[in-house]
Structures are given as C-alpha cells and as structure tokens.
N, C-alpha and C positions, 0 to 999 in steps of 0.2 A: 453431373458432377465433373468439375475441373481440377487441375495440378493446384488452381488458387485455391481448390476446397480440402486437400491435404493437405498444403503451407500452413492454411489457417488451423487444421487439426491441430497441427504439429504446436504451431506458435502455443495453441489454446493447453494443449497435455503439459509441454513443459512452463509456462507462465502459469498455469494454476498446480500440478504438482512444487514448484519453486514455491509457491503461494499455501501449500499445504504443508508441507517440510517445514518453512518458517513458524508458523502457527503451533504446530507441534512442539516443534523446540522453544517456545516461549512457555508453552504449557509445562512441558514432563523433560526436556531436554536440560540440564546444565543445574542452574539455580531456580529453574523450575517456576512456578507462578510468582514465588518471594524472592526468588532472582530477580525479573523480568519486571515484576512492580516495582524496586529497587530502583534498578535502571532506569526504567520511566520515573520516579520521581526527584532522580538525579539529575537529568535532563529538563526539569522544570515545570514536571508534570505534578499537578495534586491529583488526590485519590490513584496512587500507584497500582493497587489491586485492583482498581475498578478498570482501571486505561492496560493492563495487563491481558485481564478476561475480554473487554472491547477488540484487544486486537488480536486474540487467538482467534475468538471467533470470527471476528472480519478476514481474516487470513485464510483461517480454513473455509470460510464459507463461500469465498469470494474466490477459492483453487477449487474447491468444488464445483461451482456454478461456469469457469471457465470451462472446466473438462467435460464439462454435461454441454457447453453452448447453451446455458438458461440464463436467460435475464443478462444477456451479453452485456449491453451498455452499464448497468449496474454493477456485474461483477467486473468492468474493468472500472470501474469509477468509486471501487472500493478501494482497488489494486493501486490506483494515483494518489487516492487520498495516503494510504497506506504511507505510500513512497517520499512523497513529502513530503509529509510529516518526519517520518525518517531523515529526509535530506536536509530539512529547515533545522531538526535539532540536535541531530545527530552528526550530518558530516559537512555541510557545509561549509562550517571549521576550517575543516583539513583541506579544503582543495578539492581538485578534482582526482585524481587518480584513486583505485581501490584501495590497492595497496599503502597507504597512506591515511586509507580511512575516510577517504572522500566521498562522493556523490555519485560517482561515476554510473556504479552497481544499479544503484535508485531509479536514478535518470534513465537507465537504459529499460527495466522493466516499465516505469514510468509510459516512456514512447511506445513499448511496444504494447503494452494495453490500450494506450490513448490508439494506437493504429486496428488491433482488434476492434474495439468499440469504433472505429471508419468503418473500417470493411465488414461488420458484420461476422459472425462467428460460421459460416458456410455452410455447405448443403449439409454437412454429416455433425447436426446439433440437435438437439432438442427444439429450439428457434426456431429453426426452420421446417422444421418435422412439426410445430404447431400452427405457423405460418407467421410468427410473431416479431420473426427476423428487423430490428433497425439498425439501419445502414445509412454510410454518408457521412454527411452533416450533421443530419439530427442523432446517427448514433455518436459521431465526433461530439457533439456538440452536450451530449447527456452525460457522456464519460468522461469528457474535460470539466466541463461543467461544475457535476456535482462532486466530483473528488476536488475541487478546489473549494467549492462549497462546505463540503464535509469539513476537510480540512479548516479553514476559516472559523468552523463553527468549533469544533474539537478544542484548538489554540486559544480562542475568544474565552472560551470556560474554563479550561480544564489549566492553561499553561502560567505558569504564576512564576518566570523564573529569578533565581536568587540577586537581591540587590546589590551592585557593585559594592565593594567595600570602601568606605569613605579614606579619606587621607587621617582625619583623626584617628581612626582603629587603627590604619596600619602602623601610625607612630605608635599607639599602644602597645603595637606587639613586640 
C-alpha cells in the first residue's frame, strides 16, 4: 500500500458518498420521487417515475460500489452515464459555470470517475482484496465506454423532448 492507495480511497469515499447524497435526495429529499419524476419529465424524459427510481438507484448503488471499491469500472461508468445525462439535459444550456447552472459540477465528477475507473479503485477495496482489480485502459476503456453507452441507450428510449412551437401557434397566442 501506497499514498496513491489513499488518494484513490479518498477520491472513491467522497465520489460515491456525493453519489449517495444525490440519490437520496431524489428519493425522500425535496419533492421527493413526484418531485424528481416531474423534473425528469420536464426535461424530456417519458415515464418520469420510472427515470426517477432508475436514477436513485443508480445513484446510490453506484456511491455504494465506489466506497466498497466493487465493480470499480462499472460503478464509475454509472457515475458518467449519470453525469451526462445530467449535463446533456440539464445544464448544458447554461454554460459552463455552476453557479449559472452549468456543466461544470457534472464534468468534473464525470473525469474523476472516468480517472478512478484508469487507475483502478487501490489496494484498500474489495477489488482488490478479491483480486478482480481493472485497471488502465481496459478499466478506462469500461467506464468511459459504457456510461456513454448507457447514456445513448437511456436518451434513444426514454427522451422524447417537447416540439418547438411552430410560428402559427405563436401568432395564435
């Protein structure tokens, strides 16, 4: 065990605790499940309950699997899809800055899962305590991968967003 095997603890405790905080509060936090399916199907999303419970539990399941270091490349390549999906329909809009509502926030969990899933979740995981550890490329290469995958696939189904309004209707109004 190295200084890199505590960075990556560290990275892994607060990117999956952030990842389970989220989760939660789309659950029980605010407007609760009929909040948060709302939101999502403001955003473009059909079946808003369904894409609500998909993402609490991606959320928490994917801060859990961070903190444990299980299934590293997966649980960050949930944490991407997550994020983009967030960033594609949510803030991209706005720009970059947070403060503004932008991507910034996304982006940055974004990389640093995508770099967990390089480096491998280190000697103090489950991973590695089972010997199951990938690393590199090919963990780069799973966790970029399939959260763009994911993603692609989600949007492809799920995202239906509303038709511009024609110039007839708006003279209607």
């Amino acid at each position: 065990m190295d200084i890199t095997d505590i960075a990556l603890l560290l990275l892994r405790l607060v990117v999956g605790a952030t990842m389970i905080a989220h989760g939660v509060n789309h659950w029980i936090g605010g407007g609760k499940i009929a909040g948060t399916a709302g939101w999502f199907s403001g955003l473009g999303l059909r079946h808003g309950v369904l894409q609500a419970w998909f993402s609490v539990i991606t959320e928490i399941g994917a801060g859990a699997l961070l903190i444990l270091g299980l299934l590293t490349p997966l649980a960050a390549a949930a944490v991407i899809s997550v994020m983009l999906v967030a960033a594609l329909l949510a803030h991209r809009k706005n720009g970059f800055l947070v403060f503004k509502d932008g991507y910034e926030y996304v982006l940055v969990l974004a990389v640093v899962s995508l770099v967990i899933g390089i480096l491998g979740p280190g000697w103090l995981s489950v991973d590695h305590a089972a010997g199951i550890a990938i690393t590199g490329w090919a963990g780069g290469a799973i966790s970029l991968g399939l959260g763009v995958l994911a993603t692609a696939v989600l949007l492809t189904v799920f995202w239906r967003p509303a038709a511009p309004k024609s110039e007839s209707a708006d003279a209607d109004s």
